[in-house]
N, CA and C of each residue as an Amber inpcrd file, in Angstrom:
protein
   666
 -63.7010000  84.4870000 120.2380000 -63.7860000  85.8440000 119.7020000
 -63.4920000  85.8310000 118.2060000 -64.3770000  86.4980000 117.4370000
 -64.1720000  86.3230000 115.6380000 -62.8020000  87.3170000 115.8450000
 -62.1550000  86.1880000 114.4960000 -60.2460000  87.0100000 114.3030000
 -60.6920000  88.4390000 113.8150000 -59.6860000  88.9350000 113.9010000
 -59.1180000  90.1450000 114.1270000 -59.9530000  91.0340000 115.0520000
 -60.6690000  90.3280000 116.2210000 -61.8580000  91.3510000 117.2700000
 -60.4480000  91.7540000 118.3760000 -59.9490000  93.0470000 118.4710000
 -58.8400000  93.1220000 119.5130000 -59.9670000  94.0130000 120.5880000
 -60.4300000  95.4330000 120.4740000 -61.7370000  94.8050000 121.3370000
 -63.0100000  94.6990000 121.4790000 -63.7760000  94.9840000 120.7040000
 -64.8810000  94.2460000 119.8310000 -65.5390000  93.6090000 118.9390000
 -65.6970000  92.6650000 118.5800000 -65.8920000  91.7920000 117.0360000
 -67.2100000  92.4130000 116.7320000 -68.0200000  93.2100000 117.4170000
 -69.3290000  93.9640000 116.7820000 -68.4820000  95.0040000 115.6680000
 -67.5700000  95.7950000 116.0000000 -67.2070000  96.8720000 115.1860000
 -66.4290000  96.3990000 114.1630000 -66.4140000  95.3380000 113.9330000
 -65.6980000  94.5330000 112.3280000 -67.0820000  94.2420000 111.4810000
 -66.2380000  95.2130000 109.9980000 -67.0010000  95.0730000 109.2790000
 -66.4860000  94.0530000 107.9110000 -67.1620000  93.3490000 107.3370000
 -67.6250000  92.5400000 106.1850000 -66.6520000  93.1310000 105.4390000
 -67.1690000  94.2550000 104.6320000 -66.5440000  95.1840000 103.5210000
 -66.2350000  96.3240000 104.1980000 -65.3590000  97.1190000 103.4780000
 -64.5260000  98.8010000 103.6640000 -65.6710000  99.5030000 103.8800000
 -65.7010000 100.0920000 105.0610000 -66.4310000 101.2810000 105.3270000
 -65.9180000 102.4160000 105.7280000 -66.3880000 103.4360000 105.0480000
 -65.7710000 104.8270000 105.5380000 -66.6210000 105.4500000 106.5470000
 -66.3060000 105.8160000 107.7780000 -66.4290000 106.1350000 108.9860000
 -66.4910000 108.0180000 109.0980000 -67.2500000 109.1430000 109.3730000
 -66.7990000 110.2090000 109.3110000 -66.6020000 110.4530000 111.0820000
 -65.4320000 110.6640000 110.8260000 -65.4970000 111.5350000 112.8590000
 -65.1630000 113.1270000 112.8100000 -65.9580000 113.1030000 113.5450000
 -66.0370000 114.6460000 113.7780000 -65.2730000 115.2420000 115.4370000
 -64.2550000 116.0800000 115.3310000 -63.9430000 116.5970000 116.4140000
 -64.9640000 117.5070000 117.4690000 -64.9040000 117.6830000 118.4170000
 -66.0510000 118.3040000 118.8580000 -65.8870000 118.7520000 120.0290000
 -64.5640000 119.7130000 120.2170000 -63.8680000 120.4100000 121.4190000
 -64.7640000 121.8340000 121.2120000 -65.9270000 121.5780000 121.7720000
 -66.9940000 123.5670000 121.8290000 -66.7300000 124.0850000 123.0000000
 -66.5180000 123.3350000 124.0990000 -66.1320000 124.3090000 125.7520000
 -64.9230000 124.3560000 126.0390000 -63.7390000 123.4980000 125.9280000
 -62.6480000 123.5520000 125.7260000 -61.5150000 122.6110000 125.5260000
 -60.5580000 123.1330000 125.2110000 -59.1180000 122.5280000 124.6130000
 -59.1600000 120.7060000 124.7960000 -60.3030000 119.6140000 124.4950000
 -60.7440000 119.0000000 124.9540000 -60.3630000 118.0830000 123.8650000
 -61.0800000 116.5870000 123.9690000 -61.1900000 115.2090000 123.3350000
 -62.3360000 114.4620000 122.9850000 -63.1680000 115.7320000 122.8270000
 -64.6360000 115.3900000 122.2240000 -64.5840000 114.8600000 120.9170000
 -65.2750000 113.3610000 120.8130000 -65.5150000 112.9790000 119.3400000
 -66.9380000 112.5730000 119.0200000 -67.4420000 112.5700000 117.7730000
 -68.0740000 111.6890000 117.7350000 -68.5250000 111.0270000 115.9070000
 -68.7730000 109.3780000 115.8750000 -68.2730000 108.7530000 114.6850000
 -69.7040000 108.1740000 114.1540000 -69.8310000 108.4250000 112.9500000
 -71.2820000 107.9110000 112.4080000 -70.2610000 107.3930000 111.3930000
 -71.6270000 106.2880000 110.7950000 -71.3690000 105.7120000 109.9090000
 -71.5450000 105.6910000 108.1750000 -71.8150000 105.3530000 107.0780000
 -72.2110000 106.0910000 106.0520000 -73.4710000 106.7260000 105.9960000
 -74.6260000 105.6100000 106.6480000 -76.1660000 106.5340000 106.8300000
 -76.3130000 107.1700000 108.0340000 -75.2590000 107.6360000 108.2360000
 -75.4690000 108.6480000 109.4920000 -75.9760000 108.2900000 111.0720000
 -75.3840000 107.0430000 111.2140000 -75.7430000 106.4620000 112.3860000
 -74.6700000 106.1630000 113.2040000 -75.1100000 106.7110000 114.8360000
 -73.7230000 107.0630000 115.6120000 -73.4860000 105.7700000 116.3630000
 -71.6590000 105.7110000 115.7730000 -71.0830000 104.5590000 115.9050000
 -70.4120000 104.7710000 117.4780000 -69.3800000 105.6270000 117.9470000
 -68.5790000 105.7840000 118.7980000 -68.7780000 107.3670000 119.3450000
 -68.5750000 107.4800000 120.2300000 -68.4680000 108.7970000 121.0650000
 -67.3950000 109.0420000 121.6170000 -66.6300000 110.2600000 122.4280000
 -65.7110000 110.7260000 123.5930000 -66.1230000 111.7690000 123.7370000
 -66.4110000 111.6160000 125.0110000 -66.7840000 113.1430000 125.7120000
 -65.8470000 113.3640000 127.0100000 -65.1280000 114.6600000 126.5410000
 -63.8830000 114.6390000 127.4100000 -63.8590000 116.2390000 127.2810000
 -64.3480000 116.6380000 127.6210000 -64.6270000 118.4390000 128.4170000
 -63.9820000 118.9620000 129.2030000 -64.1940000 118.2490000 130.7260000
 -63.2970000 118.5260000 131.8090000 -62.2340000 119.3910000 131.7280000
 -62.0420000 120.2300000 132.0540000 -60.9800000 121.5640000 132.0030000
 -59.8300000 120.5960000 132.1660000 -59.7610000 119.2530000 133.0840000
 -58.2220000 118.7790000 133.5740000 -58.0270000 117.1940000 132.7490000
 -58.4470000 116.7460000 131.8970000 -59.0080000 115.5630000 130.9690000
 -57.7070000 115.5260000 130.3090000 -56.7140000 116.5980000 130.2140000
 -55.6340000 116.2900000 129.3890000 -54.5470000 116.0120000 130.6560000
 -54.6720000 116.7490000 131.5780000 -53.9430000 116.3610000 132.2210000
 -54.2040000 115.1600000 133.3280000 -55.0320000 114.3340000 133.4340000
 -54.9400000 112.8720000 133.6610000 -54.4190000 112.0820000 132.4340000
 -54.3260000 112.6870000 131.3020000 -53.9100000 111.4600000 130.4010000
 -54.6880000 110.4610000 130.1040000 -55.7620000 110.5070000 130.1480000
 -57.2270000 109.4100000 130.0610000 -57.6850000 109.6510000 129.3950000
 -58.6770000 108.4090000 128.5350000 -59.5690000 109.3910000 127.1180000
 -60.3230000 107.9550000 127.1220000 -61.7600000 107.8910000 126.8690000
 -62.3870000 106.6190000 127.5190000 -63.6240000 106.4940000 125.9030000
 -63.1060000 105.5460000 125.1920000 -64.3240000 104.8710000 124.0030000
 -65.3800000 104.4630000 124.1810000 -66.3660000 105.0430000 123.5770000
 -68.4900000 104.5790000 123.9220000 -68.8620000 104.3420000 122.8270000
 -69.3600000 103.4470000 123.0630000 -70.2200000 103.4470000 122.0570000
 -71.2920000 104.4030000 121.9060000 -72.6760000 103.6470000 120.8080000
 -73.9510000 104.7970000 120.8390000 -74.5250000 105.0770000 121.9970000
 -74.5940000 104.0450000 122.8920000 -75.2910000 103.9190000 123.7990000
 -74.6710000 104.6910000 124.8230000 -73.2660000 104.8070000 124.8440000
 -72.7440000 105.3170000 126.1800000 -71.4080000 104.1250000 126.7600000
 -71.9840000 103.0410000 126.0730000 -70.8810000 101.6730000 127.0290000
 -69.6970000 102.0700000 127.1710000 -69.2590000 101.8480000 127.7670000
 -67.3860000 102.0690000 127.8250000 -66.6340000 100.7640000 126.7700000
 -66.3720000 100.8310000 126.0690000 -65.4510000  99.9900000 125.3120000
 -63.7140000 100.1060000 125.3780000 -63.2640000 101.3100000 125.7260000
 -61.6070000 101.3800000 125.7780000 -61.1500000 102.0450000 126.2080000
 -60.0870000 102.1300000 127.2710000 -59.6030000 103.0770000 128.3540000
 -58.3120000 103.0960000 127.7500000 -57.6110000 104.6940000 126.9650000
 -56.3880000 104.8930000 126.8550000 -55.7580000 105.3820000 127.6650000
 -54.5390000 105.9150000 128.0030000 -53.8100000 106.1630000 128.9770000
 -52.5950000 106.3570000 128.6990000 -52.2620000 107.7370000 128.9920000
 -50.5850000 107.8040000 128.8460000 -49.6130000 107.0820000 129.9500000
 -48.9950000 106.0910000 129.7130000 -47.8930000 105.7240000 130.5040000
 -47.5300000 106.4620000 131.7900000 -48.0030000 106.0130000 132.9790000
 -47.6030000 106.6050000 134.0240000 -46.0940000 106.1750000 134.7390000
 -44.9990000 107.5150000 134.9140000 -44.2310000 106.8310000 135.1760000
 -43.6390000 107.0980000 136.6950000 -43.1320000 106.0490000 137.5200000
 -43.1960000 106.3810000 138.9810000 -41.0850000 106.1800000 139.0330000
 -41.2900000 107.4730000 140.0850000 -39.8150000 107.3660000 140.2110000
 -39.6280000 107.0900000 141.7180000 -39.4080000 105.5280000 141.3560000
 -39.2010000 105.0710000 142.7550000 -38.0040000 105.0720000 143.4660000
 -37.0740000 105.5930000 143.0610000 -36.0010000 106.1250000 143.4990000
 -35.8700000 107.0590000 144.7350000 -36.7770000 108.1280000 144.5280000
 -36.8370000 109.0970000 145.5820000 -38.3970000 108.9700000 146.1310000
 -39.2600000 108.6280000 145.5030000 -40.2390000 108.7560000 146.3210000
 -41.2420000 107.1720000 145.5700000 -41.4790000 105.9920000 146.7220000
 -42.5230000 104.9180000 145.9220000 -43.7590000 105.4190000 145.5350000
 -44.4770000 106.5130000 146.0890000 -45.3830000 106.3660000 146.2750000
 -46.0000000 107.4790000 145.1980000 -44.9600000 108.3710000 144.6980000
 -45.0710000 109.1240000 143.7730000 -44.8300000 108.6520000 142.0260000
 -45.7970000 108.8110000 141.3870000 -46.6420000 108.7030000 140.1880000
 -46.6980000 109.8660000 139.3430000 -46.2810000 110.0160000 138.3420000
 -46.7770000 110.8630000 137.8560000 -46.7100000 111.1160000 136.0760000
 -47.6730000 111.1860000 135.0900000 -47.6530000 111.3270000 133.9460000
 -46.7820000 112.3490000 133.4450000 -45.9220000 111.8610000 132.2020000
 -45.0890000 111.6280000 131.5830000 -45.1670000 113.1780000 131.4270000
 -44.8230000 113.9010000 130.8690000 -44.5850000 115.2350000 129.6310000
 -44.4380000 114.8770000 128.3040000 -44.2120000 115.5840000 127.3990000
 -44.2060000 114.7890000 126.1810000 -42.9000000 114.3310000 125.9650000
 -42.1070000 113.6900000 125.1610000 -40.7550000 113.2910000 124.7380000
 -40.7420000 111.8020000 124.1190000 -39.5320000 111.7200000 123.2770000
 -39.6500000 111.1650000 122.5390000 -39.9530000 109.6730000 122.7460000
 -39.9730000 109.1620000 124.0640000 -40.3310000 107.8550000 124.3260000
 -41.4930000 107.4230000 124.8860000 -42.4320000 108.5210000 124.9890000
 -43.8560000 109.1120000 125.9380000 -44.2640000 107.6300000 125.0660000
 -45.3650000 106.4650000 125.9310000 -46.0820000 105.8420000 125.6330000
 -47.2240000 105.7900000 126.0240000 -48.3180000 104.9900000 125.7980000
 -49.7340000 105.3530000 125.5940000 -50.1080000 103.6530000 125.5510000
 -51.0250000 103.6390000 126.6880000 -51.4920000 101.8710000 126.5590000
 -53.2060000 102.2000000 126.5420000 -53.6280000 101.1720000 126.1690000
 -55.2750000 100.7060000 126.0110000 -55.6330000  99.2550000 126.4570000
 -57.0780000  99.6140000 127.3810000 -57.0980000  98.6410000 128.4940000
 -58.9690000  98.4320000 128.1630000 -59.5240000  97.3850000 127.9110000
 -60.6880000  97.0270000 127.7360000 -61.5290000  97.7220000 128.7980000
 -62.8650000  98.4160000 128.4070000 -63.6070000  98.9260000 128.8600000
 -63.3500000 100.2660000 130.0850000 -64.0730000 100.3080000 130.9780000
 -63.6930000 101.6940000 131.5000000 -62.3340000 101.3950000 132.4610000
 -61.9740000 102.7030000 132.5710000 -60.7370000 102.3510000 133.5370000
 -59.8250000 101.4830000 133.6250000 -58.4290000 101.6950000 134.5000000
 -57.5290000 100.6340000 134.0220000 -57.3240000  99.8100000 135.6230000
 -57.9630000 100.1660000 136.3040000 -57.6840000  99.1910000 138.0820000
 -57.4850000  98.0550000 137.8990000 -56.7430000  97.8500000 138.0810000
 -56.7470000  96.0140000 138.0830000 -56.7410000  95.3350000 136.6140000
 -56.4190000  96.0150000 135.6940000 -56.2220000  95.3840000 134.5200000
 -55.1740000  95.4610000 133.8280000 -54.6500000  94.8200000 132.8650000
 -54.0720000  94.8150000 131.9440000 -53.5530000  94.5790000 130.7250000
 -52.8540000  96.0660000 130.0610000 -53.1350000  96.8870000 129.0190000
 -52.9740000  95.4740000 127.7990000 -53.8290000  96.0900000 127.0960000
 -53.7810000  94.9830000 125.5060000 -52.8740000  95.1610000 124.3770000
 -52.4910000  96.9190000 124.4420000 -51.3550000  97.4620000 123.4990000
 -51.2740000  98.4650000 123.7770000 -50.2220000  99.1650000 123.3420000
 -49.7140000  99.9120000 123.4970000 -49.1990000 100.7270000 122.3480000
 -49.0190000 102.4330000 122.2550000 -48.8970000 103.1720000 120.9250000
 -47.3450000 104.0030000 121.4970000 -46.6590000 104.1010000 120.6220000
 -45.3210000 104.7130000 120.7770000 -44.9090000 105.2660000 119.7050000
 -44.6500000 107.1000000 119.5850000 -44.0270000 107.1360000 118.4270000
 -42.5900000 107.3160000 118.6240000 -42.1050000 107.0450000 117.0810000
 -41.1770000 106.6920000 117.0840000 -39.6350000 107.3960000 116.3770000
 -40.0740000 108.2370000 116.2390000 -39.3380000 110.0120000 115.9640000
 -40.3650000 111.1360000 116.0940000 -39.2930000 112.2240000 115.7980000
 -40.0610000 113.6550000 116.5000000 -39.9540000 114.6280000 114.9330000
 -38.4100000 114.2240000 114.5040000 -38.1760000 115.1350000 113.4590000
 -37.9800000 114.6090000 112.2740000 -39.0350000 115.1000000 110.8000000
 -38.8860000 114.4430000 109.6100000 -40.1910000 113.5310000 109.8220000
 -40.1750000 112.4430000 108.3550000 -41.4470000 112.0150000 108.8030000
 -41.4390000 110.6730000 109.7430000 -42.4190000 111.2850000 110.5760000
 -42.3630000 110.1760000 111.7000000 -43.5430000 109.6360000 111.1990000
 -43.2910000 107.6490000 112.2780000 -44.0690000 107.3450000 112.3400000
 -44.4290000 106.5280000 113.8240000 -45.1460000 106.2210000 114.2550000
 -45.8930000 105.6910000 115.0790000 -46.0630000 103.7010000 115.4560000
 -45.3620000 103.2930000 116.3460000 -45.8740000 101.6340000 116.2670000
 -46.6510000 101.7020000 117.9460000 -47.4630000 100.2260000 117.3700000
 -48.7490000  99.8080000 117.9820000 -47.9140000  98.6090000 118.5660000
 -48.0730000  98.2600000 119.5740000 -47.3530000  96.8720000 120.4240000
 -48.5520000  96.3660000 120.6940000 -48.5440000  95.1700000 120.1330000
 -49.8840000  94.2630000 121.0340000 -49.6510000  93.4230000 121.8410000
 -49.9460000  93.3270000 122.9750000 -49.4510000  92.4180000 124.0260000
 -49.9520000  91.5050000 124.2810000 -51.2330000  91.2800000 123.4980000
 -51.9330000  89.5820000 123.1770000 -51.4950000  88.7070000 122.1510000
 -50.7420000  89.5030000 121.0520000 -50.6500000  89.0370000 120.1760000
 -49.2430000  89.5770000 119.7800000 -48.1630000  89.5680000 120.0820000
 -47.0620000  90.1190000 120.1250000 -46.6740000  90.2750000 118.4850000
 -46.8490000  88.8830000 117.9800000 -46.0550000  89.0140000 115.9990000
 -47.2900000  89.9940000 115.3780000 -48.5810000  90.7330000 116.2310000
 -49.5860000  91.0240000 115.1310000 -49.2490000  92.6860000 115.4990000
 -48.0970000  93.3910000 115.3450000 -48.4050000  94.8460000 115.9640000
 -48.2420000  95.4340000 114.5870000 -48.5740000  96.8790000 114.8120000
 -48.8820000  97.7110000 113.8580000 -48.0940000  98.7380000 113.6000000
 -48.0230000  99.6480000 112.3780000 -46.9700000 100.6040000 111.8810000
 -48.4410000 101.5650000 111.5680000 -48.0740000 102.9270000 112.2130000
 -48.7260000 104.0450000 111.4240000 -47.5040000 104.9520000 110.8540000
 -48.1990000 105.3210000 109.5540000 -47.2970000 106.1120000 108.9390000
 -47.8540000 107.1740000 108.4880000 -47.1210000 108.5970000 108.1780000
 -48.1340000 109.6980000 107.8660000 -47.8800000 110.5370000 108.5910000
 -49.2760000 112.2490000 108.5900000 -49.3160000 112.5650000 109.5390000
 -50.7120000 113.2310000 110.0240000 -51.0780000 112.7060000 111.3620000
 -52.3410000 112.8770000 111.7310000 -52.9800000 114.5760000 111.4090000
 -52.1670000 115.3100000 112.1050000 -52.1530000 116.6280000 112.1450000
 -52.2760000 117.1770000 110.6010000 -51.9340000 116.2880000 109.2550000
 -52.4190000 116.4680000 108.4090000 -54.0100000 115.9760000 107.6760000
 -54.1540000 114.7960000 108.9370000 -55.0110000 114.0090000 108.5950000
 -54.8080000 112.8850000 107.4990000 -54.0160000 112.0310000 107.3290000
 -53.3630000 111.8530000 106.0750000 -52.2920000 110.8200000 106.2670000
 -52.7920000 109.7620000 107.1800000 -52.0120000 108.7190000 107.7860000
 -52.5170000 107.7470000 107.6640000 -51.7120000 106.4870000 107.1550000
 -52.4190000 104.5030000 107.3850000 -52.0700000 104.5270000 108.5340000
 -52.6640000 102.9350000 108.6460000 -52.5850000 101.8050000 109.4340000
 -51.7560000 101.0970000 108.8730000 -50.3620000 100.3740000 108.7930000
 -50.3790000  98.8340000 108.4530000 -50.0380000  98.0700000 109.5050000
 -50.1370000  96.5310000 108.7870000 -49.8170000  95.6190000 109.8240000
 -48.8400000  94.7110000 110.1090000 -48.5270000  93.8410000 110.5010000
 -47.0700000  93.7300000 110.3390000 -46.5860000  92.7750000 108.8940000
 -47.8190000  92.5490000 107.9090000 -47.0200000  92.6800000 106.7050000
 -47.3650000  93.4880000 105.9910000 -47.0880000  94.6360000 106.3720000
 -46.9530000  95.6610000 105.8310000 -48.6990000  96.0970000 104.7830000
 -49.6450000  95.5640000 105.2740000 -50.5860000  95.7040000 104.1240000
 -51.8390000  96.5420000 105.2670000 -51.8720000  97.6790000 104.3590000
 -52.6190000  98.7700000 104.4220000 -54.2100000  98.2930000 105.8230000
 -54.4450000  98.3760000 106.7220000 -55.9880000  98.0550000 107.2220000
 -56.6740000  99.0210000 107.4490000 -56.4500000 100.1220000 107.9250000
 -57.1070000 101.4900000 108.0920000 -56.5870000 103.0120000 107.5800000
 -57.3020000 103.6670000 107.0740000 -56.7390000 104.7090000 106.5450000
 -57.2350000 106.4220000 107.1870000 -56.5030000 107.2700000 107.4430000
 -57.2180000 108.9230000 107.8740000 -57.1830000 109.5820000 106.5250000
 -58.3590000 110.0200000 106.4550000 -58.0600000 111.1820000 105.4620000
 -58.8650000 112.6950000 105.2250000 -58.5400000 113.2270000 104.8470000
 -59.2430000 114.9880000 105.0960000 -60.7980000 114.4970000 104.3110000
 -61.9820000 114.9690000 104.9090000 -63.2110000 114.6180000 104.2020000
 -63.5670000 115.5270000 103.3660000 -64.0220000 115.2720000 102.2630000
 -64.5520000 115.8250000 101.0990000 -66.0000000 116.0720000 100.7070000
 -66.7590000 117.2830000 100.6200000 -68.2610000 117.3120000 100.7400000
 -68.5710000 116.5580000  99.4320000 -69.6570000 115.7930000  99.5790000
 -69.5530000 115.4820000  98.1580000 -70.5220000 115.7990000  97.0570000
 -71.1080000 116.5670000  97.4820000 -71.8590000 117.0670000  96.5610000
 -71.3620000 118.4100000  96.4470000 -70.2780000 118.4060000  96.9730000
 -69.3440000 120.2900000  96.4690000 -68.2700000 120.1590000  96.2700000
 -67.6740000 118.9380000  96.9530000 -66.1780000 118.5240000  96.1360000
 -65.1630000 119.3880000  96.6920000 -65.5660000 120.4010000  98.3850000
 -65.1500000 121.0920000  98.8430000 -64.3380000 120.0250000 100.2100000
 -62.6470000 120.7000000 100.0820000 -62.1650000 119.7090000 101.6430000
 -62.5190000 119.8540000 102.8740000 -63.0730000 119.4830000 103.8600000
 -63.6870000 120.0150000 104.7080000 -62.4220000 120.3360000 105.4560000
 -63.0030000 121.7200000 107.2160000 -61.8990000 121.5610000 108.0320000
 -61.3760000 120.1380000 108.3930000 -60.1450000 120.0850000 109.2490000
 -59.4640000 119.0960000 110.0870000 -60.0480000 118.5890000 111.2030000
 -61.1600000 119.7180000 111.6040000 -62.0850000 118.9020000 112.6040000
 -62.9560000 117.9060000 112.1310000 -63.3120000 117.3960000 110.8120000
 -64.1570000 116.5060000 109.6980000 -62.8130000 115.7640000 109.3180000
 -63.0560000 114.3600000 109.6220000 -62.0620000 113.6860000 108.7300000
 -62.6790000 112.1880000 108.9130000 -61.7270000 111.4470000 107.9810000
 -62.9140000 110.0630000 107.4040000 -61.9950000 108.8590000 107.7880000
 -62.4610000 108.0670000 108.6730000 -61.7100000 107.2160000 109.0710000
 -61.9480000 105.4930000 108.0950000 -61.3050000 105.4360000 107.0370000
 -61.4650000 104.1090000 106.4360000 -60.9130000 102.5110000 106.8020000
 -61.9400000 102.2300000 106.9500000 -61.2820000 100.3060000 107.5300000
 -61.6500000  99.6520000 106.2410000 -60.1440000  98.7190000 106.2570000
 -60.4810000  97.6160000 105.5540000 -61.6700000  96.4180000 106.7660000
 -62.0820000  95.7490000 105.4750000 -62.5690000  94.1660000 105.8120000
 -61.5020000  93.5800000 107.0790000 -62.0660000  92.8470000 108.2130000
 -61.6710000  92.4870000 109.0950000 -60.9290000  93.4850000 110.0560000
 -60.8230000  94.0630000 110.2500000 -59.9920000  95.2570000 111.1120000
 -60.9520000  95.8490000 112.1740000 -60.8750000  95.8160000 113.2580000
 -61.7030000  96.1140000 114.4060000 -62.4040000  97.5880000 114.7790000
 -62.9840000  98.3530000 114.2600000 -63.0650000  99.7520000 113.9400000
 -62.8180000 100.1810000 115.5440000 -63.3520000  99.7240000 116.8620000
 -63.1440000 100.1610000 117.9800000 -61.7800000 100.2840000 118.6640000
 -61.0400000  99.6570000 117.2430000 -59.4700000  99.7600000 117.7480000
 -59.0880000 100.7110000 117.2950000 -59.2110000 100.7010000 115.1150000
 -59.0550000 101.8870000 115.2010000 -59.4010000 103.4470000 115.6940000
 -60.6830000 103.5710000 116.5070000 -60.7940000 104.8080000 116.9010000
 -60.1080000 105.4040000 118.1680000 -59.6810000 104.0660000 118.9010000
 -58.8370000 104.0010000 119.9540000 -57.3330000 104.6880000 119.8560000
 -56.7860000 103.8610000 118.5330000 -56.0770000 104.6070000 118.3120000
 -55.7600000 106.2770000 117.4260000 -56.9520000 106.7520000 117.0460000
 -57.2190000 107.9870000 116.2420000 -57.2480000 108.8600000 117.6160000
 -57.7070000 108.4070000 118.6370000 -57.6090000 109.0240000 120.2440000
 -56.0930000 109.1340000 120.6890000 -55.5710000 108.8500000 120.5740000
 -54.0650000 108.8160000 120.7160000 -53.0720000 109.5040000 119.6510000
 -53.5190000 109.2270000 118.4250000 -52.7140000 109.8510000 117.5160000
 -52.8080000 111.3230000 117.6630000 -54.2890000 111.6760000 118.1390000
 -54.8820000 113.1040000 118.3590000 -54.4010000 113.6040000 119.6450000
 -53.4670000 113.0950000 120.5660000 -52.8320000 113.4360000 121.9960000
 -51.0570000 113.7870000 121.2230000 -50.9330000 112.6360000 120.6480000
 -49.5860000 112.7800000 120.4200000 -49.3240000 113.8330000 119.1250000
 -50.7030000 114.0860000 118.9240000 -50.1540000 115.6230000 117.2390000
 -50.6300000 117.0040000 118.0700000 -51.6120000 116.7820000 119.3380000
 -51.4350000 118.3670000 120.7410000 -50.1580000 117.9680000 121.2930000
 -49.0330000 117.2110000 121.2810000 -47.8810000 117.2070000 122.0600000
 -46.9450000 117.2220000 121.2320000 -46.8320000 117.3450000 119.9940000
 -45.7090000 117.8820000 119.1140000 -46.1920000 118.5040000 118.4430000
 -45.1200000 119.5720000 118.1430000 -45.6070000 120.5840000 116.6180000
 -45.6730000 119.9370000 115.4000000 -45.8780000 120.6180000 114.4040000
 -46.3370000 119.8160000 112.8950000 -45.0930000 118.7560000 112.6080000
 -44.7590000 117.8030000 112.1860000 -44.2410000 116.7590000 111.7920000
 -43.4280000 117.2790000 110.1490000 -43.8000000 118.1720000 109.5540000
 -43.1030000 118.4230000 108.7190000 -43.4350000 117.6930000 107.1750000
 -44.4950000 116.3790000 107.3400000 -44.4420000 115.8130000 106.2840000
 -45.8620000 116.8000000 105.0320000 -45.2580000 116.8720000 104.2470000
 -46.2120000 117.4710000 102.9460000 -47.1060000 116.9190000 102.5500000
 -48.4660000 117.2060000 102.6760000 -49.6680000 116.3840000 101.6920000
 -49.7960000 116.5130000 100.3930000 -50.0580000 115.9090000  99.9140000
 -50.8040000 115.7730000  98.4610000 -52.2320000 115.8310000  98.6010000
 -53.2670000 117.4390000  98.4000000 -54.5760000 117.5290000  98.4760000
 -55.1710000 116.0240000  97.8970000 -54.8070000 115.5760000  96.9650000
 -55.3680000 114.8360000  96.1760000 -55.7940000 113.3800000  96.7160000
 -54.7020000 113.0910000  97.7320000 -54.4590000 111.9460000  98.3890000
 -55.8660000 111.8410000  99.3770000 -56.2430000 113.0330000  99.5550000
 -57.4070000 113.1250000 100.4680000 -59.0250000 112.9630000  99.8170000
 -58.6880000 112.4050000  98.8410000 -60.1200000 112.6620000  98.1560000
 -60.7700000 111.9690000  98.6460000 -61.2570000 111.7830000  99.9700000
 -62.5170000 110.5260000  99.7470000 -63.6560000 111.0100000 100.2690000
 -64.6110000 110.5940000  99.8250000 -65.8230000 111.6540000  99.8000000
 -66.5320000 110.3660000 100.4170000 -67.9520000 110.3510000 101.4930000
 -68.8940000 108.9880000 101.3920000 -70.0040000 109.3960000 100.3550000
């Protein structure tokens, strides 16, 4: 597998590309995405409608075609204490975790990493556990809900970036449902959208984070 493919080496790119994703909840309170690339060619999808899609805790990565590429999942936790056989997803709180499992569904598999944030109040941030690669996990910092959050890695050097999108021929910020997902060189884009799916569960399960933007910080236009 070419380095840094965690789970596709098709979605690693050469040079920095800026990515636009678009939110796309029209029937309801949902996890609809979908991600083109600079000439407008569709990279990734989620179509997650289903009136009950939040409450399984599931959110499933496609490509153009439809393929299944990544099954997230909130941490199911079973209290086998009083009952084995009872299961049941988390609520939110401060230790709520979130794993990702290659292609559709998680039966019989297991998870590749895992997302945990890591405060509630002030600015938080977010770590990535990789469980293939244990010394390679990740720090997000920021805040999604501002749109306005990295990636780093564990030396600390920048690989993916969120930021509010900018029209560019009006120089106008677009809504929060428009935002521009930037990868460095080598960085797996199907990971990062994996995790932009998660960051977007865990900013509907807490209120605003409190941290202040700088409009300016958001300038990136394709």
């Amino acid at each position: 597998m070419k380095a840094g493919a965690v789970v596709e080496e098709g979605f690693i790119y050469e040079e920095e590309i800026q990515l636009t994703v678009f939110k796309t909840s029209l029937f309801f309170t949902g996890d609809g995405f979908t991600v083109y690339d600079p000439k407008g060619t569709l990279v990734f999808r989620v179509d997650s409608y289903e009136p009950d899609a939040r409450d399984k805790g599931e959110l499933i990565l496609m490509d153009a075609s439809g393929r299944c590429l990544l099954t997230v999942r909130r941490k199911v936790h079973c209290n086998k204490t009083r009952d084995p056989f009872a299961c049941t997803v988390r609520r939110p709180s401060l230790h709520q975790r979130w794993e990702g499992f290659l292609g559709e569904g998680i039966d019989g598999k297991k998870p590749i990493f895992s997302v945990k944030r890591s405060s509630i109040i002030g600015r938080s941030g977010v770590t990535v556990e990789m469980y293939s690669n244990p010394g390679e996990d990740y720090q997000i910092e920021g805040s999604f809900s501002h749109r306005c959050c990295t990636i780093f890695n564990a030396t600390k050097e920048s690989v993916a970036e969120i930021r509010r999108k900018v029209d560019a021929s009006t120089h106008v910020m677009l809504g929060k449902d428009v935002f521009t997902l930037c990868l460095k060189p080598g960085f797996d884009g199907a990971f990062a959208m994996g995790l932009v799916l998660v960051l977007d569960q865990i900013s509907d399960d807490y209120e605003d984070d409190g941290l202040q933007v700088d409009p300016a910080a958001n300038d990136l236009s394709l």
